[in-house]
N, C-alpha and C positions, 0 to 999 in steps of 0.2 A: 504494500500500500504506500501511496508516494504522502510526504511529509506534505500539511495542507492546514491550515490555521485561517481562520476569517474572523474578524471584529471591529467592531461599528466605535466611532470615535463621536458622540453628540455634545455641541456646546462646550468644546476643550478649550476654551478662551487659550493662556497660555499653558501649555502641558507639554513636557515630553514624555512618551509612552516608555512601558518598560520592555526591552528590546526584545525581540524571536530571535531565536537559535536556527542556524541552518546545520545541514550534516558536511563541511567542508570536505569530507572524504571519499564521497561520491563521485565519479568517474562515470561519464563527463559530468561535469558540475554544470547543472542551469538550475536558476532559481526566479522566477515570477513571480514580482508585487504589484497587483493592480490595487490604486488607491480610487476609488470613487467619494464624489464631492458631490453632492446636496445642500443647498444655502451655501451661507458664506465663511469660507475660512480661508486662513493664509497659514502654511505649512511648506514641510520639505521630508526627504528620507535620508536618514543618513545610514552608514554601513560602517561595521568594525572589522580587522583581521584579528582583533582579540578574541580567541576562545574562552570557554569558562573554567578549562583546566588551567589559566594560565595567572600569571598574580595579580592580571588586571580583570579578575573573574567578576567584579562590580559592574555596572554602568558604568557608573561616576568614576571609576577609574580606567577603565577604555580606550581606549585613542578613538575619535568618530571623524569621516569622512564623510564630507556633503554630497551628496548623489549632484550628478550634471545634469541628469534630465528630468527629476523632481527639485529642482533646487529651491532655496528658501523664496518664498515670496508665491508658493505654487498658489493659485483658486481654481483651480481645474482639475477633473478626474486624468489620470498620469499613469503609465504603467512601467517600470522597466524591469530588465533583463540580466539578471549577472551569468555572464557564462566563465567568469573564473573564481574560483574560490575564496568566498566568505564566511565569516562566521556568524554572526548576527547582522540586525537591522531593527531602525525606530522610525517613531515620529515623531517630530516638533513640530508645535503648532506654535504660531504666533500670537494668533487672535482666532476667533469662530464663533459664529452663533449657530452655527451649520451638524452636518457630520462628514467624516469621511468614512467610508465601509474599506478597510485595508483586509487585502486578501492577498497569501504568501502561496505556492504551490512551489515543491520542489520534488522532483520525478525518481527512480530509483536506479541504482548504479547497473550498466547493461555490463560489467566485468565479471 
């Protein structure tokens, strides 16, 4: 069964979520977040290489990377695509009266 997580974000004024785990060991690695937007919000996704075996197993202590094609400032439903390995992924939201529905799908190793 492929690794598959969906949740509704409503009225996150400023919020950052608490990240998804991806399986970084999967071969080939693709991983798809569709974020849809309802009303009004301004957000972004960001992605970590930090695992949660590793001593930055926190959020808060993570290194986070701004995604390029949900970047901050998003109001638009966004989808993107990682085809090389990550471990996690959030979302910042800026402002919002709105929701965004984030959906992660990631498929299983054909090795």
């Amino acid at each position: 069964m492929p690794l598959q997580r969906t949740q509704t974000y409503s009225n996150p004024g400023a919020l950052t979520t608490q990240s998804w785990n991806c399986d970084p060991s999967i071969a080939p690695f693709n991983v798809g977040i569709a974020c849809i937007v309802t009303g009004t919000v301004s957000y972004k996704l960001q992605y970590s290489y930090d695992t949660l075996d590793s001593p930055t197993a926190t959020d808060s202590d993570a290194s986070w990377i701004d995604s390029t094609t949900i970047p901050a400032g998003t109001a638009t439903s966004k989808e993107q695509v990682f085809t090389t390995p990550i471990a996690r992924v959030r979302l910042v939201f800026a402002s919002g009266t709105g929701s965004v529905k984030m959906t992660m799908l990631q498929g299983l190793s054909t090795n």
